[in-house]
LOSEVEX-288422 format. One line per 10 residues: their letters; for each residue x, y, z of C-alpha. Coordinates in Angstrom, 3 decimals. Each point is the difference from the previous one (the first is absolute). Example, Ala and Ser with C-alpha at 12.3 -4.5 7.8 and 13.67 -1.06 7.14 Angstrom:
2
AS	12.300 -4.500 7.800  1.370 3.440 -0.660
//
This chain:
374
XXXXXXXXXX	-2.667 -16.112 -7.068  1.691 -0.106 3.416  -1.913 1.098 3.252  2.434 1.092 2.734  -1.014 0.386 3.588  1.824 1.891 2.364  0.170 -1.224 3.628  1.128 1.749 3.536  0.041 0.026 3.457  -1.403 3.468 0.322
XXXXXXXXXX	-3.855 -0.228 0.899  -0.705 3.105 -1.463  -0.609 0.666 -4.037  1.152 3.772 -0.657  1.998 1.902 -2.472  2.921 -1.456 1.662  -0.994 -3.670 -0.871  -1.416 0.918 -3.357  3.607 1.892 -0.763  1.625 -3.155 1.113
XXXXXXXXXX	-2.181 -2.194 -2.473  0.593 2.465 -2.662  3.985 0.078 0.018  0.381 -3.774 -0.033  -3.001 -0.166 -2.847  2.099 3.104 -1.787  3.462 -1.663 0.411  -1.729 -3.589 -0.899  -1.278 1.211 -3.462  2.893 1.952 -0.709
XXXXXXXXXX	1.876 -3.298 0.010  -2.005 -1.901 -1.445  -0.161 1.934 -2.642  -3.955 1.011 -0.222  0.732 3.766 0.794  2.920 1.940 -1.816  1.370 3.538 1.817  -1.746 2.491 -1.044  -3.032 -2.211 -0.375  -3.142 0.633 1.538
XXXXXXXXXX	-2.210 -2.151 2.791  -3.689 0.710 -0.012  -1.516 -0.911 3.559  -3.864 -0.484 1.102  -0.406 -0.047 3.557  -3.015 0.580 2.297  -0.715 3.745 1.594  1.439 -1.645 3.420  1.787 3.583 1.454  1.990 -1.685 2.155
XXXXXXXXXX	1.671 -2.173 -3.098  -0.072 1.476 -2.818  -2.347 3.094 0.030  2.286 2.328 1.666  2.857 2.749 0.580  2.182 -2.153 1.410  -0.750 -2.535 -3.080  0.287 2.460 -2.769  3.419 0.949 1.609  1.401 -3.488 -0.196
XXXXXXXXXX	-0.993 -0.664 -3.064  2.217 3.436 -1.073  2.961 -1.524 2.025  -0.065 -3.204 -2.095  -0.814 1.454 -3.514  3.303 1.836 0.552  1.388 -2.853 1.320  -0.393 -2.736 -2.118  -0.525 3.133 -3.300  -3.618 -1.586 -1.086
XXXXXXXXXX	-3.368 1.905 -0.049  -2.498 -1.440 2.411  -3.222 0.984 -0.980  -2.894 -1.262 2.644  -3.904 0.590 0.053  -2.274 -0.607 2.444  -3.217 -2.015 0.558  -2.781 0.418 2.437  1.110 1.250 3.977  1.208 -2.878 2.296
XXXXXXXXXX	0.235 -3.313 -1.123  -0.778 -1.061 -3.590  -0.767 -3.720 -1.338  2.665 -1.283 -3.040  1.383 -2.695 -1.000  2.785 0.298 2.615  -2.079 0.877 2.714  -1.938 -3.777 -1.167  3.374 -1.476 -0.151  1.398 1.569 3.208
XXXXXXXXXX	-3.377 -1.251 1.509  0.824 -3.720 -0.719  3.536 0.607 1.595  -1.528 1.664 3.238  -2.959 -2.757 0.074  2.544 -2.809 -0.002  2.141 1.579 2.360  -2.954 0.797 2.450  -0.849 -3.597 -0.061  3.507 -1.637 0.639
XXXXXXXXXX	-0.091 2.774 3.614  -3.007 -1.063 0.948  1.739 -3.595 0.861  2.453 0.773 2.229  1.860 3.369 1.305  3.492 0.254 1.583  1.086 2.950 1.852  3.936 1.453 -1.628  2.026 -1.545 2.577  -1.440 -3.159 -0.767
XXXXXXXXXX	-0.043 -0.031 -3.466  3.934 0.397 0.162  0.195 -2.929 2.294  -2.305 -2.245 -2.362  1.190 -0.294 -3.084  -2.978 -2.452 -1.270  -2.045 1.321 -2.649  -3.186 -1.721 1.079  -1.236 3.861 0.700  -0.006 3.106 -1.205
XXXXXXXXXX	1.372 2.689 1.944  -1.408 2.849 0.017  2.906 2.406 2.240  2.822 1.067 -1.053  3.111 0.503 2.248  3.421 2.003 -0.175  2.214 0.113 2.948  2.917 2.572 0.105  1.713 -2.069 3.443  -0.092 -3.846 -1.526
XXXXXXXXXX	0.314 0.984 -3.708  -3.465 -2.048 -0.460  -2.231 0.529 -2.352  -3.971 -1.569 -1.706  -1.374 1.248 -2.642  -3.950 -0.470 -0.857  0.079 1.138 -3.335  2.683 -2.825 -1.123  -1.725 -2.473 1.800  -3.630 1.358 -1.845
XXXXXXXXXX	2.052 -0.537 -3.275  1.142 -3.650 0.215  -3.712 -0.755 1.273  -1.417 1.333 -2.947  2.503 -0.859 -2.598  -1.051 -4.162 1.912  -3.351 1.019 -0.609  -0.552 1.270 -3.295  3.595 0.360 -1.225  1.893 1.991 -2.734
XXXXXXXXXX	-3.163 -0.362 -2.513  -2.764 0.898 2.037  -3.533 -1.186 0.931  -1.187 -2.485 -2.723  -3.165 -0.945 -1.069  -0.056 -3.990 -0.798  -2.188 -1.586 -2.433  -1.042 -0.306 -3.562  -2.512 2.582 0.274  2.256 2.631 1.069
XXXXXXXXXX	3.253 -0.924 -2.534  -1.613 3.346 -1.681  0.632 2.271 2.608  3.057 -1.160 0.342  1.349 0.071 -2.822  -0.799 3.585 -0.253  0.841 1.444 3.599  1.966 2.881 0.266  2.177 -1.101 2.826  2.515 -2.839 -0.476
XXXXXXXXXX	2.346 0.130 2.492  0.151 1.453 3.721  2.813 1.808 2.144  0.197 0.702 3.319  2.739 2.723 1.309  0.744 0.581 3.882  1.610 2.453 1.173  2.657 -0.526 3.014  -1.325 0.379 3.605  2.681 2.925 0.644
XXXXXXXXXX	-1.213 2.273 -2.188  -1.781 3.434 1.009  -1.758 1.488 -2.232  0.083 4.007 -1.012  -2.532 2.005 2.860  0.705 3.488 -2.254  -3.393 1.469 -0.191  -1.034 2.626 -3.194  -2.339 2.859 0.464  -3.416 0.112 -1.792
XXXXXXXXXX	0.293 0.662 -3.300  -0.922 3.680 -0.706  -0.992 1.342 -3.350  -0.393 3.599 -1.009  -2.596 0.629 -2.271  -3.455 0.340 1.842  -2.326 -2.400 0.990  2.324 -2.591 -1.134  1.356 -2.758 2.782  2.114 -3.184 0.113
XXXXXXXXXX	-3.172 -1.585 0.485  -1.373 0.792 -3.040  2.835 -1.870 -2.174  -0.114 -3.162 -1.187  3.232 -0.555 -2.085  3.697 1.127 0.769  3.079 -0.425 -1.861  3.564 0.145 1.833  2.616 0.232 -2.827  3.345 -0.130 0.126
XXXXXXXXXX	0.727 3.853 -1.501  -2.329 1.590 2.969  2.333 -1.174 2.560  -0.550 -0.941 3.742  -2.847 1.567 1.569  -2.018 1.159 -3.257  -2.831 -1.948 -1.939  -2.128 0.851 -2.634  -3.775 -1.285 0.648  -3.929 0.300 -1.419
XXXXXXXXXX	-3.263 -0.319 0.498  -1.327 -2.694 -1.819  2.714 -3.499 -1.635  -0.359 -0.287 -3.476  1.828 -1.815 -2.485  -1.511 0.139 -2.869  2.129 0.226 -3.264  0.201 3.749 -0.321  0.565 0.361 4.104  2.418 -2.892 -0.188
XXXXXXXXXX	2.101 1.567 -3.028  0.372 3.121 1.821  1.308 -1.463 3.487  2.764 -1.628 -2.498  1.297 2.664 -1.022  3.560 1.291 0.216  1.289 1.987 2.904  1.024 3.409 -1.577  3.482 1.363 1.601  -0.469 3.540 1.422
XXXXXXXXXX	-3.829 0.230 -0.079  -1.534 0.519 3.169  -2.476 -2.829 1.208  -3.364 0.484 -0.014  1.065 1.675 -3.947  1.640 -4.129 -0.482  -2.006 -1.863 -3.201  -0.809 -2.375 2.391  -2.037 2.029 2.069  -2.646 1.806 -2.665
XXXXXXXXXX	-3.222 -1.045 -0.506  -0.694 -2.362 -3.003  -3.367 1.597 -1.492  -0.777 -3.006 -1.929  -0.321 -1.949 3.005  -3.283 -1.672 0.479  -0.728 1.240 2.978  0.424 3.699 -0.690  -3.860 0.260 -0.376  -0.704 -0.767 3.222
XXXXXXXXXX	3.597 1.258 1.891  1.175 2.769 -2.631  2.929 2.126 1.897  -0.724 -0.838 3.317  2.022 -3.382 -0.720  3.089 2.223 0.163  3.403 -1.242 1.465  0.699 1.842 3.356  3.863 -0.145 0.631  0.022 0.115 3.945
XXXXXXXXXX	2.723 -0.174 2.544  0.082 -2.497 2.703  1.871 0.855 3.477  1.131 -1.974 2.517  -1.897 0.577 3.466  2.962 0.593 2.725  -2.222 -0.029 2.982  -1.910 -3.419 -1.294  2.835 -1.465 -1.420  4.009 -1.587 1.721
XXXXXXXXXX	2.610 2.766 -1.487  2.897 -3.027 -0.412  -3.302 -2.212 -1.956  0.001 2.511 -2.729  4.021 0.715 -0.595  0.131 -3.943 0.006  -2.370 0.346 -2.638  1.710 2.174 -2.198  3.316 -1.553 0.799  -0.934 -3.097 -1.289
XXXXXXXXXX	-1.526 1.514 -3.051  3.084 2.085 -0.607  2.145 -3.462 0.386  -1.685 -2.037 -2.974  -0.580 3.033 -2.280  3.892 0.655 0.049  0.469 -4.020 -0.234  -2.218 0.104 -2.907  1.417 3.105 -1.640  3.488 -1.943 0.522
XXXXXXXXXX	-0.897 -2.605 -2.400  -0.519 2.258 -2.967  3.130 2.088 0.367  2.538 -0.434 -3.058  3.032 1.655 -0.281  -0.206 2.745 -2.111  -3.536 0.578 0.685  -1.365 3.418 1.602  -2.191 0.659 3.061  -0.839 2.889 2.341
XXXXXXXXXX	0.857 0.944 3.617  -1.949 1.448 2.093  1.187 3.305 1.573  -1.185 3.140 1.815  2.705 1.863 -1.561  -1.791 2.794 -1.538  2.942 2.000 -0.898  1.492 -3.036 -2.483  -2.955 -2.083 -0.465  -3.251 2.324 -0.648
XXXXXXXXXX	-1.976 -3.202 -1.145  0.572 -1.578 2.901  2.662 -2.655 -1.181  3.340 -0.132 -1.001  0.527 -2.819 -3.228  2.763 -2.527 0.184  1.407 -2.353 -2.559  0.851 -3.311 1.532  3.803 -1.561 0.135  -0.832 -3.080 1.913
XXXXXXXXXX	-2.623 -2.765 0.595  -1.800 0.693 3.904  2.268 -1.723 2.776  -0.295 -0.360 3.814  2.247 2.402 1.742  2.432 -1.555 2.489  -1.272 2.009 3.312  -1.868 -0.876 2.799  -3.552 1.191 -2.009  0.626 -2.061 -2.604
XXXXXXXXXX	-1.957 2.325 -2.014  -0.348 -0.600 -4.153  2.411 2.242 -1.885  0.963 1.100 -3.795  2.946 1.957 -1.513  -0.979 2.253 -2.638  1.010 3.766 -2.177  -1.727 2.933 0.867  -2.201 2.064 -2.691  0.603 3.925 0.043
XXXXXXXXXX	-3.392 1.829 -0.947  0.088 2.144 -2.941  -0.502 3.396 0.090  -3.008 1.708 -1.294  -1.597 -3.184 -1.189  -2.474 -1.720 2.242  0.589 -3.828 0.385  3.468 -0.341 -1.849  3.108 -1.173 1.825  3.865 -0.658 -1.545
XXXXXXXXXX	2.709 -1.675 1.171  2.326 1.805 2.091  3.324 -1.818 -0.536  1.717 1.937 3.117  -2.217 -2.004 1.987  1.370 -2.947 2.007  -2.157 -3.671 0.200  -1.906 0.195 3.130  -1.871 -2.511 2.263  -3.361 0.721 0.480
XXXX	-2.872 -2.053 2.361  -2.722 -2.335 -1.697  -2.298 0.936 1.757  -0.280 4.213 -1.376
//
């Protein structure tokens, strides 16, 4: 297995920082192969509210399970700070780190002007006037990647050839992010849920999938994954069935746990709003511009002419679904205007009338350009 850390200038760990980690990780095993779209990520974290355990959290994770079209299912340990394996790991990092800045420390100005790497710096520095620039972070990773490099701490000697030879952990990476980037401030309200006497405090497990959209997760009391509970959170999603009334969502009887839980492990579907008075207005349309930009690049890559899709519309008059249907004439293209934006040519679909959900070809009507990203 490899064990990726995620490095940055930012002092502060948030849901900011922990969406940041979890796009590269996301985009890293979707190359890589170890995750497939429309796979699923299961997540253990700690109860730390100001990480994971959180509005603001749950909301991110909606953003990125439409984003990237996986389910990210996540349950949570004990409040504040738990003890794992990567919290050990991380804890050899931070202990080797401490050590090397308890040698020697150089304010930012001079660790542009010394280029030596006798020390470790612990500032970094970004100036807009001289176009100068330090970041910490990248030198923390080419001090630890001297230290213990690419394979991690290893335990010498015959007596430990054992452990390993079966250790978990083979190789470790290091990822910085660049000294210019801001991260999202966007704030979510507390998570409200309407049945009484029943808070976001009280769940343990949520699941952001791909078919609730931005802004809606489905969570419960108490993570299980036993066989039964595990078979039903596999299940298909069923087109034109509302969600909490999804396969995925019921209650497995047979699960082990139903003796002690029985129906008050039930899946609350909730929805998660953004806070406009905690959070920076232009933070969350960045957001969901950026999530609207690599949804229509990915969409792009499965287009085939001759294939069908839907358009969005608010046409009620022509569209009562919601959608008009078009048949597609050309591969996706970028159009040659200042936007640049990601177009398609295609054959609109007349609906038929008096049957729900069927749609003919109209052969009056003329190929038309439509944009990606509807």
């Amino acid at each position: 297995m490899d064990f990726h850390s995620y490095l940055s200038d930012d002092r502060t760990q948030n849901s900011a920082t922990v969406k940041w980690h979890m796009d590269h990780l996301i985009k890293l095993l979707l190359k890589k192969n170890y995750l497939k779209v429309g796979g699923r990520i299961l997540d253990t974290t700690d109860g730390c509210a100001s990480q994971y355990r959180s509005g603001t959290s749950v909301y991110f994770q909606t953003v990125q399970a439409v984003e990237f079209n996986v389910i990210l299912v996540r349950c949570y340990t004990e409040a504040g700070h738990g003890k794992s394996v990567v919290d050990a790991m991380n804890g050899v990092d931070n202990n080797i780190l401490s050590r090397a800045t308890f040698r020697k420390n150089q304010s930012a100005d001079d660790a542009l002007k010394t280029k030596d790497n006798v020390s470790l710096k612990i500032h970094s520095y970004n100036s807009s006037s001289s176009g100068e620039e330090y970041s910490c972070a990248l030198d923390c990773q080419q001090w630890l990647m001297e230290k213990i490099g690419g394979h991690g701490a290893i335990s010498t000697g015959p007596k430990r050839e054992k452990r390993q030879a079966t250790r978990g952990t083979h190789t470790r990476n290091w990822h910085v992010g660049p000294v210019t980037e801001r991260l999202l401030e966007c704030k979510a309200h507390t998570i409200q849920i309407s049945n009484k006497g029943v808070t976001f405090k009280d769940m343990y497990q949520t699941m952001c999938h791909p078919k609730l959209g931005v802004g809606r997760a489905a969570m419960r009391r108490v993570a299980c994954f036993c066989k039964a509970c595990d078979t039903m959170s596999r299940a298909e999603w069923v087109p034109l069935v509302a969600p909490e009334n999804q396969p995925m969502f019921q209650q497995a009887q047979d699960c082990e746990l139903w003796d002690v839980v029985e129906e008050k492990n039930k899946w609350y579907i909730v929805d998660v709003e953004m806070s406009p008075d905690k959070g920076v207005p232009e933070d969350t349309s960045q957001l969901l511009h950026g999530l609207l930009y690599n949804r229509t690049a990915t969409m792009s890559n499965d287009i085939e002419i001759g294939s069908f899709r839907a358009v969005c519309t608010d046409d009620e008059d022509n569209a009562k679904n919601g959608y008009y249907v078009i048949q597609f004439t050309s591969l996706p293209f970028t159009a040659q205007v200042e936007s640049g934006t990601l177009q398609v040519k295609g054959v609109w679909l007349s609906e038929l009338n008096y049957c729900n959900l069927w749609f003919y070809h109209n052969f009056e009507e003329e190929e038309a350009t439509v944009e990606m990203h509807t």
